[in-house]
C-alpha positions as CSV (number, residue, x, y, z in Angstrom):
1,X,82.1,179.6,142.0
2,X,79.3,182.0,141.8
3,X,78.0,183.0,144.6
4,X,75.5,185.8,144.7
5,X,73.8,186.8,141.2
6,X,72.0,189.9,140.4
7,X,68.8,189.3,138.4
8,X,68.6,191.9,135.6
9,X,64.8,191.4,134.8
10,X,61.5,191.3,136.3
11,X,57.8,189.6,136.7
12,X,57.8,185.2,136.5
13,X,61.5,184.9,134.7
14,X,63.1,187.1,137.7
15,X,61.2,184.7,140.0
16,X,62.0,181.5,138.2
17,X,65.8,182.6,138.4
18,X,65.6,183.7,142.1
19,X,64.1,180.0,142.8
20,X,66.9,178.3,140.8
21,X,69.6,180.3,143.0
22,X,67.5,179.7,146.6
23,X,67.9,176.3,145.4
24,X,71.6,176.8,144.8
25,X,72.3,177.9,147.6
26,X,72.9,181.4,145.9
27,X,72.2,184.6,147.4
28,X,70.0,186.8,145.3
29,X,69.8,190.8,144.2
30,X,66.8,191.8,142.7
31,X,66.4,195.1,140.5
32,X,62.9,196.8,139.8
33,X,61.7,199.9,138.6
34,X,58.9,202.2,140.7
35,X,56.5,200.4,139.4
36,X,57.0,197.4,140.3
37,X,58.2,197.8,143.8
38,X,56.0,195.3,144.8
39,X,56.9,192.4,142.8
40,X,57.0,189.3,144.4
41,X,60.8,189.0,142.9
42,X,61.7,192.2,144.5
43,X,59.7,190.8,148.5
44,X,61.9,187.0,148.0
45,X,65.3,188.4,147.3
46,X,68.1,188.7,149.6
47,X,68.6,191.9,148.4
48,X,66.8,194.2,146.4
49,X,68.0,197.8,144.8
50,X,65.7,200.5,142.6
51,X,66.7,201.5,139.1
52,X,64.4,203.7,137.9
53,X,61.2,204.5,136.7
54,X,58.2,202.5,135.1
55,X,59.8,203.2,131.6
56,X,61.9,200.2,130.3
57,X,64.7,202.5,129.1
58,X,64.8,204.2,132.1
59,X,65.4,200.9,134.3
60,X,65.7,197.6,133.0
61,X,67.3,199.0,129.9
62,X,69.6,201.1,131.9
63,X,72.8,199.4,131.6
64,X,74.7,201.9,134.1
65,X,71.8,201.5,136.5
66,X,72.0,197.6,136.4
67,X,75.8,197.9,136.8
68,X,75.7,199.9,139.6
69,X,73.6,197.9,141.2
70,X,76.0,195.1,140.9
71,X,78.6,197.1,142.2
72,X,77.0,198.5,145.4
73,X,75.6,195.2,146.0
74,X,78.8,193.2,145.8
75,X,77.4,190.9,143.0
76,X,79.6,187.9,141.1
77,X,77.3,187.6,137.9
78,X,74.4,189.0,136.2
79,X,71.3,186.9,134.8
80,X,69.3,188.8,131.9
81,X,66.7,186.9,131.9
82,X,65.3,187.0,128.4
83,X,63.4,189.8,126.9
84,X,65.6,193.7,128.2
85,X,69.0,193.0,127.3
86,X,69.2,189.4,127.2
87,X,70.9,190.4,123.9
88,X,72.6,192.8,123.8
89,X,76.1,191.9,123.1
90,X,77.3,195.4,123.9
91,X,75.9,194.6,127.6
92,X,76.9,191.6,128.0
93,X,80.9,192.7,126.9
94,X,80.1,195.6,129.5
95,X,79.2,193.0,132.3
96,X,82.5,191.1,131.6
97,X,84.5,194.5,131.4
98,X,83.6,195.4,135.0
99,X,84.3,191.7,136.5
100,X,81.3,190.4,136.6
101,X,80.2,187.2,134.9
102,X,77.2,187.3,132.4
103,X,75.3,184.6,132.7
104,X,75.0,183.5,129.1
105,X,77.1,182.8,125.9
106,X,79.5,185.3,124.9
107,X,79.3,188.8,123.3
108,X,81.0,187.5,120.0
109,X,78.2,184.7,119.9
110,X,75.7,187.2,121.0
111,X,76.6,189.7,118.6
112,X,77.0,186.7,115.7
113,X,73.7,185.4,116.0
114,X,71.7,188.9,116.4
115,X,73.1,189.4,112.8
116,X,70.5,187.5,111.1
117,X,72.6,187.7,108.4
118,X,75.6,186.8,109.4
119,X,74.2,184.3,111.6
120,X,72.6,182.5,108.5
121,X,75.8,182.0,106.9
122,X,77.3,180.9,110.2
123,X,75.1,177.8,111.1
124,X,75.1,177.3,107.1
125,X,78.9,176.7,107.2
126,X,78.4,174.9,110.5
127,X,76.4,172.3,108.1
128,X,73.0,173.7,109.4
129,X,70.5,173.9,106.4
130,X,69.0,177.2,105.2
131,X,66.1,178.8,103.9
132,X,66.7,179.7,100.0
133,X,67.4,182.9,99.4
134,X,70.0,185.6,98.9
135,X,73.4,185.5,99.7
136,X,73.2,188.1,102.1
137,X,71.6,191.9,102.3
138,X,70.1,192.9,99.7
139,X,71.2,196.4,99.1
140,X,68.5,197.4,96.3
141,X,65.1,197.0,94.2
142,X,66.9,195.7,91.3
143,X,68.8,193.1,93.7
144,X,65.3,192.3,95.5
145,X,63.6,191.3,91.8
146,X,66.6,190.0,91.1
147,X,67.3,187.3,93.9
148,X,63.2,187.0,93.6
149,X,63.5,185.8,90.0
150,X,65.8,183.0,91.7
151,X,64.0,182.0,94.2
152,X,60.4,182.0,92.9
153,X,57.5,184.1,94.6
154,X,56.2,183.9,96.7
155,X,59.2,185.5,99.3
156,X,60.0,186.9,102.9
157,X,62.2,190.1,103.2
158,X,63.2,189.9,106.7
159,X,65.3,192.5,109.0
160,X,68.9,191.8,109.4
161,X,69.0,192.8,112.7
162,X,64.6,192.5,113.5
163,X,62.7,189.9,115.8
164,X,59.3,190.3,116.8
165,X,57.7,190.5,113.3
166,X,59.2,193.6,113.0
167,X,60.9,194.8,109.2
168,X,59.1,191.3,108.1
169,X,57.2,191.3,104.9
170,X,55.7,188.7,102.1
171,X,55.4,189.3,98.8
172,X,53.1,186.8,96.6
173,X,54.3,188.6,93.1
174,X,56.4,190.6,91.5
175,X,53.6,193.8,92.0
176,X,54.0,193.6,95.6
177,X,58.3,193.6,95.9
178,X,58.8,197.1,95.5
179,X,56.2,197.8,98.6
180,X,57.1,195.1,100.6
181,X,60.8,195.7,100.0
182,X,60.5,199.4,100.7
183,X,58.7,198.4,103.8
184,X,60.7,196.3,105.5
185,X,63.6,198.4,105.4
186,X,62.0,201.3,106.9
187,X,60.6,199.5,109.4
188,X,64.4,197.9,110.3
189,X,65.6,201.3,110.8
190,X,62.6,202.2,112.4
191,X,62.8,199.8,115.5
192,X,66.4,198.4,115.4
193,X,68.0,201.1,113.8
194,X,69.6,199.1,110.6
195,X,67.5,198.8,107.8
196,X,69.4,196.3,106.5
197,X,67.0,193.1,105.2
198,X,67.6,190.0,103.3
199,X,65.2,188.1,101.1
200,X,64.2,184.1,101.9
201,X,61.6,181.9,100.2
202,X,58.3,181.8,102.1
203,X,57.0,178.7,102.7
204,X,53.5,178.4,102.6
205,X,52.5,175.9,105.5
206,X,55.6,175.1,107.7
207,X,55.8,174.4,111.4
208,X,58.1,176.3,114.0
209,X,60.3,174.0,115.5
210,X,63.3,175.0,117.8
211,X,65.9,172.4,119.3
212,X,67.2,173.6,122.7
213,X,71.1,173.2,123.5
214,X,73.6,173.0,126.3
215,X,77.7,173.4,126.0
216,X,80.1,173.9,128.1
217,X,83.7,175.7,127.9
218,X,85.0,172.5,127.7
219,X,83.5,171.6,124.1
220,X,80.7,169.2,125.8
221,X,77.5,170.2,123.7
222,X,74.4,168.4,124.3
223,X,70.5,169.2,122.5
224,X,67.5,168.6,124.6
225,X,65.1,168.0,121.5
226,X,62.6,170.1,120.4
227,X,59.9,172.3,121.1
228,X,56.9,172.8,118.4
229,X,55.9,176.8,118.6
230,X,53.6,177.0,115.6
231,X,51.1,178.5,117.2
232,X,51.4,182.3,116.9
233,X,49.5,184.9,116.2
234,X,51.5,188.1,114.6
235,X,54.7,186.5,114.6
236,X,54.4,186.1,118.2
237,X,54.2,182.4,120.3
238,X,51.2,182.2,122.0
239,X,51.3,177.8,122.9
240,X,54.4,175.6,122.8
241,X,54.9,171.8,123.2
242,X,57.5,169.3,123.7
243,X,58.2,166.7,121.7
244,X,56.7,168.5,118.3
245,X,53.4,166.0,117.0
246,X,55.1,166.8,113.8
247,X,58.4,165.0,114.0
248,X,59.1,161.6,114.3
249,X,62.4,160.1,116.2
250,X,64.5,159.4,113.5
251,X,64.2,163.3,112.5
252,X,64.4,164.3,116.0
253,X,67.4,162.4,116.2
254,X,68.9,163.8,113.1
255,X,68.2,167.5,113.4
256,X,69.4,167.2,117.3
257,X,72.8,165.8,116.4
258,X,73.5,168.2,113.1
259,X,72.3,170.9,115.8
260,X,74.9,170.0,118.3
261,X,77.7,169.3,115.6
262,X,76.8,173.2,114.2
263,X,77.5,174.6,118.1
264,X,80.3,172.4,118.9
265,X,82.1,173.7,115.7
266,X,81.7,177.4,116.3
267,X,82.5,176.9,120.3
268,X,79.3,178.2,121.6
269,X,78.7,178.1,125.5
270,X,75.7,178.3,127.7
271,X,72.2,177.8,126.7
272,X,71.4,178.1,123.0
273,X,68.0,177.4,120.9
274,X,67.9,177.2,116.9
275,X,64.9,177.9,115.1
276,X,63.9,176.4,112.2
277,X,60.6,175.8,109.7
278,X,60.0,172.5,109.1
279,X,57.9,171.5,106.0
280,X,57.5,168.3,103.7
281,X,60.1,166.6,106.1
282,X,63.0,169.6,105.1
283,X,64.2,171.6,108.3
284,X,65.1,175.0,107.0
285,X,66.9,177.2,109.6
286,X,65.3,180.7,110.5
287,X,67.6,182.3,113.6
288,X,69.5,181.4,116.7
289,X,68.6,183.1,120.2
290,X,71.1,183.1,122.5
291,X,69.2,183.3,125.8
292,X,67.2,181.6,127.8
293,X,63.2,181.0,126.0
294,X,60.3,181.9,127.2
295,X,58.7,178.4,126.6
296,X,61.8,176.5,128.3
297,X,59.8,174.7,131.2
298,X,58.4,172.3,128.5
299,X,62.3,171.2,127.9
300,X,62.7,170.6,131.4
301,X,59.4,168.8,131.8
302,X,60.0,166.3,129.7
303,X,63.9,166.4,130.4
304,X,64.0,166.7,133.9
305,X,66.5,169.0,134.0
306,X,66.8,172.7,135.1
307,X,68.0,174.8,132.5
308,X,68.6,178.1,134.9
309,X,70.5,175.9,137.0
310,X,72.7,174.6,134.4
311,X,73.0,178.4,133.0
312,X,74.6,179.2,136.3
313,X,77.2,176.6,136.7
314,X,78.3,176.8,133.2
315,X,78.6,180.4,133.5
316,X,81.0,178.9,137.1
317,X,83.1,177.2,134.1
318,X,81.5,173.8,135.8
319,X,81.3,171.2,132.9
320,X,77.8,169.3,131.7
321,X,77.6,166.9,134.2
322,X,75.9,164.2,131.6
323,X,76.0,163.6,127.8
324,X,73.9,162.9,125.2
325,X,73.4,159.2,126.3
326,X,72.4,160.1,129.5
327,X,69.1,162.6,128.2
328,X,66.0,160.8,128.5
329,X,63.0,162.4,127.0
330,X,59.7,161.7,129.2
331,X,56.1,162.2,128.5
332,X,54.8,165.5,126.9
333,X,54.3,168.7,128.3
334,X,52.9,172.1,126.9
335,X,52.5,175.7,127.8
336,X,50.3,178.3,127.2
337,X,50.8,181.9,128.0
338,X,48.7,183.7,130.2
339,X,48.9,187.4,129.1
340,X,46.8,190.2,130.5
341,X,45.1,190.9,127.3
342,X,41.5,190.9,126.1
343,X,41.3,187.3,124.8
344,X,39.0,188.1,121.4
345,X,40.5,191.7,120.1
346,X,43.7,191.4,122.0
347,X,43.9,194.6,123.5
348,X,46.0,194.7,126.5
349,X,44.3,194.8,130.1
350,X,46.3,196.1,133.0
351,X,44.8,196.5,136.3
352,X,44.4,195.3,140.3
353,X,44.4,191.4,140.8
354,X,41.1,190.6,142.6
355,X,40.9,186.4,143.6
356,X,43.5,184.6,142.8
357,X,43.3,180.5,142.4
358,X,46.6,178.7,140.5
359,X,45.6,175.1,139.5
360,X,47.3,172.0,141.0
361,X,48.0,168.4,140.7
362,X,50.3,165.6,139.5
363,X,52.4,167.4,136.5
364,X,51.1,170.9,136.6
365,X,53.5,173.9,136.8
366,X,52.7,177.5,137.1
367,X,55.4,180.3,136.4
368,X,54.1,183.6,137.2
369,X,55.0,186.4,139.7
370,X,50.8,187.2,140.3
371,X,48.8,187.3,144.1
372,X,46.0,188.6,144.8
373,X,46.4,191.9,145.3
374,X,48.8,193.2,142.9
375,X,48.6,195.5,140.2
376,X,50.0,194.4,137.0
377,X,51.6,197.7,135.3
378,X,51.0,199.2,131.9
379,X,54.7,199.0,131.0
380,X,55.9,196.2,130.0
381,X,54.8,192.7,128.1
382,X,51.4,191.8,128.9
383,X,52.7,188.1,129.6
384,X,51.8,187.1,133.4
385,X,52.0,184.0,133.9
386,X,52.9,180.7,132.1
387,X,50.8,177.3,132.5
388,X,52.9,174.0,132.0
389,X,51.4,170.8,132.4
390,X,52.8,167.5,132.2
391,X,51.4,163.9,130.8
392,X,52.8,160.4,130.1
393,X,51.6,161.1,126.5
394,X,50.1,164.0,124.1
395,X,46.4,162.8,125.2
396,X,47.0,162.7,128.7
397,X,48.5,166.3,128.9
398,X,45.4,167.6,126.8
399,X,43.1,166.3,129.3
400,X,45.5,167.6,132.4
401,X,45.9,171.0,130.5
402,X,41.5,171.7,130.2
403,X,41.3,170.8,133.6
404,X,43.8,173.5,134.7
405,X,42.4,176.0,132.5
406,X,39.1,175.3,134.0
407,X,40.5,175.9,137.8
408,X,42.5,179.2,136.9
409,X,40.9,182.0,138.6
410,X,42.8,185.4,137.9
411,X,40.3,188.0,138.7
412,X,40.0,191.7,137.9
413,X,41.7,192.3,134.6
414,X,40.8,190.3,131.3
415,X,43.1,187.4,130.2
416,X,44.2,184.9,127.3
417,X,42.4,182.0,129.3
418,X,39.3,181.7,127.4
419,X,41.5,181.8,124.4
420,X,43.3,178.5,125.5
421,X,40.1,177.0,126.3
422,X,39.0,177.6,122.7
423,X,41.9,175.8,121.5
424,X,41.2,172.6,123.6
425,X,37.9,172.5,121.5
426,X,39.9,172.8,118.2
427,X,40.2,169.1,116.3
428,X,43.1,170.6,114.6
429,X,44.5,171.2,117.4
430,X,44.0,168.1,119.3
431,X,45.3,166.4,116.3
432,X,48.0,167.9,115.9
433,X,47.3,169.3,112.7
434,X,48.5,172.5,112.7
435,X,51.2,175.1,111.0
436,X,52.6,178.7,111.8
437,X,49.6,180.2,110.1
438,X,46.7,177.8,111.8
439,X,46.2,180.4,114.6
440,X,46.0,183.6,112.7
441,X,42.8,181.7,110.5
442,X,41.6,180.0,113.7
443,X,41.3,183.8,115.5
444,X,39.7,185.4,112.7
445,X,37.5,182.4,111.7
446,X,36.0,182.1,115.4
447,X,36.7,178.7,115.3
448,X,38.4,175.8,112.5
449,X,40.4,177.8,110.1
């Protein structure tokens, strides 16, 4: 049984952890660079131990630091949170190595699935269906014009081993391969030091959909539906919601069960969430992360489940204490991400928290770290906070989610409020009627793409 759990992270996911474990009845160590010293993480944990300066690679990137810290403060597991070195199978092996238990799936599964690659072919096996395209890396021009002339223009050349947009380029025609190509590797070795890339049709108007999963050691895998993430701007999420408007039950249904079939079969554990584009009806999968999401709270709104909590017993060895009979799916919920950002060109926006007023009410949920008084750093992600809200239905949720935009008082920096607010006005929103490239147009557009 784990008993005390060192949480390898910072700002609202360190928090949200540290709750799950208070509730657990599990004592808590929390790690923080310099700069954030003052972090409300760092004031609520049992324990708390410094591991360097502001810069990420110096602390929360420092796997001998973290270690340490586990060591000296007499730790049973290690949560990474998501983001750092969430995964990193080399990390998570290291955790294991030194007799701690990392609080996720294993390094093999790790390292699997952030082979995007390898990964592919995995969940393709596994009887997961694929985005056309090649067979694997491709190695050359003549092999990127080649698998092109297969799969018909226009095409994707992603990064083996990317995420983030990174070593991702389109090419419409033939005249823009060689650049995009040529691109996209650099750019892999650039950031994630592989240029390695592969080649996938690019589908014009899909949605982002992503079913969340739980297993056990004990071959018990479960899917919690999905989560409709479409709306992103520069390949990152920017609103998610639970269940998709897209999707109706009998493809939920269908997705969910080939989803946990696909997990069972390769004998994953822990938390797990597939991605996929979805157009025309066709799920086409995109990549596996093996971590806990940014945008799970809208799982366990409509679930009413606690997906940190579950992390940490089946990380005990405990098995799922339910099966797929017993999840009910309830209401809707969404969340939008409150970064510290200029809401109209983006640009981030760090500072000194003046007032500070969190909404309330029946079905509203706020996951941030913020008080008044604290100064969010220049560091790290500019995401400070996340804004959940609840509803018996879609329409209900809308109206609960514009009246806690409109109470959200975060003074003394610039947020993404006022973009969210923009997007309640939006009838292609409201409807539904969106895709992964509705946001981008909406932006740039001022208004209805």
């Amino acid at each position: 049984m784990i008993e005390k759990v060192l949480i390898a992270n910072r700002g609202e996911i360190a928090l949200r952890i540290l709750r799950a474990c208070r509730e657990m009845g599990v004592q808590t160590v929390a790690v923080h660079s310099t700069a954030d010293a003052d972090a409300m993480h760092v004031r609520l944990a049992d324990e708390s131990i410094c591991i360097g300066p502001p810069a990420a690679k110096d602390s929360y990137l420092n796997t001998h630091a973290i270690l340490s810290a586990a060591t000296i403060s007499a730790a049973d597991a290690i949560h990474p949170g998501y983001g750092f070195l969430s995964e990193n199978a080399d990390f998570a092996a290291m955790v294991e190595e030194h007799g701690f238990t990392f609080i996720g799936p294993s390094p093999d599964h790790i390292r699997l699935m952030g082979d995007k690659i390898a990964a592919k072919k995995s969940v393709s096996d596994a009887g997961i269906p694929v985005v056309p395209g090649s067979d694997g890396e491709v190695i050359s021009l003549d092999e990127a014009r080649k698998a092109a002339e297969v799969t018909g223009f226009p095409v994707l050349i992603k990064a083996s081993a990317g995420g983030g947009g990174r070593g991702m380029k389109v090419a419409n025609s033939a005249a823009e391969l060689d650049e995009a190509y040529t691109t996209a590797r650099a750019e892999a070795q650039q950031f994630f030091g592989n240029g390695a890339v592969y080649m996938e049709k690019f589908l014009s108007r899909p949605r982002h959909i992503e079913v969340q999963v739980l297993a056990d050691h004990h071959g018990t895998v479960v899917h919690l539906g999905e989560r409709d993430c479409s709306l992103q701007r520069r390949h990152q999420k920017i609103l998610e919601e639970a269940p998709s408007p897209a999707l109706n039950n009998s493809e939920r249904e269908t997705i969910g069960a080939i989803v946990s079939d696909a997990m069972r079969k390769i004998g994953y554990r822990s938390v797990g969430t597939i991605e996929f584009l979805y157009e025309d009806g066709e799920f086409y999968f995109i990549e596996m992360n093996t971590r806990l999401q940014v945008e799970h709270p809208v799982t366990e709104m409509i679930c009413g489940l606690d997906l940190v909590r579950e992390m940490i017993r089946l990380a005990g060895g405990a098995p799922l204490g339910f099966t797929q009979d017993d999840v009910k799916f309830n209401g809707h919920a969404i969340e939008c991400r409150i970064n510290a950002e200029n809401p109209e060109t983006f640009a981030p926006s760090p500072g000194r928290i003046g007032d500070y007023h969190a909404p309330g009410g029946l079905g509203v949920r706020i996951d941030s770290a913020l008080y008044s008084g604290y100064s969010v750093p220049p560091h790290y992600d500019s995401m400070i906070a996340k804004l959940i809200v609840h509803g018996t239905n879609r329409n209900e949720c809308l109206m609960r989610l514009r009246r806690s935009l409109s109470e959200y008082v975060i003074d003394g920096i610039e947020t993404s409020i006022p973009l969210h607010q923009k997007l309640m006005s939006s009838a292609s929103f409201v409807n539904g009627e969106y895709d992964i490239h509705w946001l981008e147009a909406f932006v740039s557009d001022d208004g209805e793409p």
